[in-house]
PLY file of the C-alpha trace (Angstrom):
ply
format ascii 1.0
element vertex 100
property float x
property float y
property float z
element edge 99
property int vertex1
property int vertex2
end_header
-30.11 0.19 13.31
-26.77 1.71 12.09
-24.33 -0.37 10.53
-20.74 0.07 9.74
-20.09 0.14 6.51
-16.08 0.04 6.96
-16.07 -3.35 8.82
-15.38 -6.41 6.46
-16.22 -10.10 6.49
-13.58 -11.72 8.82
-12.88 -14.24 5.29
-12.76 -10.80 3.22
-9.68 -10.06 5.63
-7.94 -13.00 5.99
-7.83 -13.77 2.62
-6.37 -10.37 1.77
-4.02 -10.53 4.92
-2.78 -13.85 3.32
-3.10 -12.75 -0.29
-0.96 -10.09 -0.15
1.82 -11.11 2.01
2.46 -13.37 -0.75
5.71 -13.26 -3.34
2.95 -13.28 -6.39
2.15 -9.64 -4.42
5.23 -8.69 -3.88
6.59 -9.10 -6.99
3.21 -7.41 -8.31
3.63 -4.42 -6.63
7.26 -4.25 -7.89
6.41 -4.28 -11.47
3.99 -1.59 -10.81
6.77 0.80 -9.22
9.34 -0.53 -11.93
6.43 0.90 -14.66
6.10 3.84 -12.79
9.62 5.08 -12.45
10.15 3.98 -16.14
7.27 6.19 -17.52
8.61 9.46 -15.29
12.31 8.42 -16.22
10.83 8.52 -19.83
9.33 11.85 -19.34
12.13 13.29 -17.59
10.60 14.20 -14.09
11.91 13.38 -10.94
11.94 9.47 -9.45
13.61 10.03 -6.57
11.85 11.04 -3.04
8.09 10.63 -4.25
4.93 11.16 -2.58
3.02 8.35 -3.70
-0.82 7.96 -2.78
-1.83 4.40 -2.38
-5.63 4.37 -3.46
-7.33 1.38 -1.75
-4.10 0.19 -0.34
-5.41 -2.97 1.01
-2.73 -4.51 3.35
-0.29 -2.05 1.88
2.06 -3.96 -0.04
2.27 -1.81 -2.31
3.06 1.05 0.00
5.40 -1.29 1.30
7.53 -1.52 -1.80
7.50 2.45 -2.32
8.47 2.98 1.19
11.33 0.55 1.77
13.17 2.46 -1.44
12.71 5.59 0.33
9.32 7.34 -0.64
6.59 9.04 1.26
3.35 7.03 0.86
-0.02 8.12 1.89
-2.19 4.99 2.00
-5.69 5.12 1.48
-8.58 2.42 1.96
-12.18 1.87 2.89
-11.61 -1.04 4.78
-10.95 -0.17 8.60
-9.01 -3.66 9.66
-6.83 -3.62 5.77
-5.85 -0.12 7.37
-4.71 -1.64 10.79
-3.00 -4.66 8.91
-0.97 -1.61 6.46
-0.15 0.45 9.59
1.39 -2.85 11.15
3.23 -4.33 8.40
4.48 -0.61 7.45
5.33 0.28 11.52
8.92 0.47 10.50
8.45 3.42 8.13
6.01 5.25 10.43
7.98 8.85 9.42
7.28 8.71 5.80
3.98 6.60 6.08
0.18 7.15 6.64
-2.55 5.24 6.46
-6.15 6.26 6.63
0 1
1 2
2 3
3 4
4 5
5 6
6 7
7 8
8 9
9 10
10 11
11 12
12 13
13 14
14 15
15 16
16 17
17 18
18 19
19 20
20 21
21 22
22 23
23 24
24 25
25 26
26 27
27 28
28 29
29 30
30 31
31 32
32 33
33 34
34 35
35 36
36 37
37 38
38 39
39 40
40 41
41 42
42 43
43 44
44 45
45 46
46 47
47 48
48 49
49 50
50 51
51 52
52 53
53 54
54 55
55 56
56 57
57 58
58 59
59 60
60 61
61 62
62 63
63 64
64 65
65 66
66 67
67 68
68 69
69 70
70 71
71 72
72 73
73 74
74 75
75 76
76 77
77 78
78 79
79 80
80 81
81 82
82 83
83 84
84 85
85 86
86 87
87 88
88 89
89 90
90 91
91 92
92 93
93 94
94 95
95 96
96 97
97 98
98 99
């Protein structure tokens, strides 16, 4: 019998569906991007117009943040239905998004 190892726990999901449409994630995710574009500011390399891989995205709040200030994301996860829930939260930004 074959089992599919992408498929989560319906719990697993809706706690991270609930978890991370949260402020406490938002404002997570922010601070990350605020470090990032500090340390590449502080190294003198380029912060505008990134292509910014999101490694085990999630729900993609993250991506979320880097996408509404006008970066390319390229989200990446094992779970199959975190994926759907990223593509769906992050439909408005479909040009500059993907989400595998």
């Amino acid at each position: 019998m074959k089992t599919d190892t992408h498929a989560n726990h319906p719990q697993f999901v809706t706690y991270y569906a609930e978890a991370s449409a949260s402020d406490r994630a938002r404002l997570r995710a922010l601070s990350i991007q605020s470090a990032v574009i500090r340390e590449r500011t502080r190294r003198g390399v380029a912060t505008s117009a990134l292509k910014v891989a999101d490694i085990g995205c999630n729900a993609g709040t993250q991506s979320h943040v880097w996408l509404e200030t006008g970066h390319t994301v390229c989200g990446l996860d094992i779970s199959r239905e975190l994926i759907e829930l990223a593509r769906s939260r992050n439909a408005a930004f479909v040009e500059k998004a993907s989400f595998s």
